[in-house]
N, C-alpha and C positions, 0 to 999 in steps of 0.2 A: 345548258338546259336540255333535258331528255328532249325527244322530238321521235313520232314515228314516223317512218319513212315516205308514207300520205302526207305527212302535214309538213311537209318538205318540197314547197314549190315555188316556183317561181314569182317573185314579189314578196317574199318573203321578208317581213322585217324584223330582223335584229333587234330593233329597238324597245320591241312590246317584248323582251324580256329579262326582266329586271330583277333584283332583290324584292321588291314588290308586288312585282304581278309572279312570280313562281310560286305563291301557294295558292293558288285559284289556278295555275296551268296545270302544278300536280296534279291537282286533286281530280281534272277532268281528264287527264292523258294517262295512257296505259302504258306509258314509254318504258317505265320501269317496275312494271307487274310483278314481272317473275324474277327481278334483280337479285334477290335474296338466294334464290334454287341456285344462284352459279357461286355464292360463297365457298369461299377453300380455307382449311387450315393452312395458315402461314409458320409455324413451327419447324412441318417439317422440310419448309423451305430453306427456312432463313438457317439451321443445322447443318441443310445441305452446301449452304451460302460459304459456313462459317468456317468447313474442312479445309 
């Protein structure tokens, strides 16, 4: 489960999150806002993998 680093405290419970409650957590956390901007082509990874 994304989490920003605020909402990472102490008493923290694990258990509120679940397959159920992660789309109502997405939807109000910014954990992964800018997830997308760090996309990479994997192509010419996996070429470089393959030499």
């Amino acid at each position: 489960m994304p989490l920003e680093w605020s909402q990472v405290k102490k008493g923290l419970d694990p258990k509120r999150f679940t397959v159920r409650t992660a789309p109502a957590l997405l939807a109000k956390s910014p954990a992964w806002k800018d997830y997308a901007k760090s996309e990479r082509p994997l192509l010419p990874v996996l070429k470089k993998l393959a030499k």
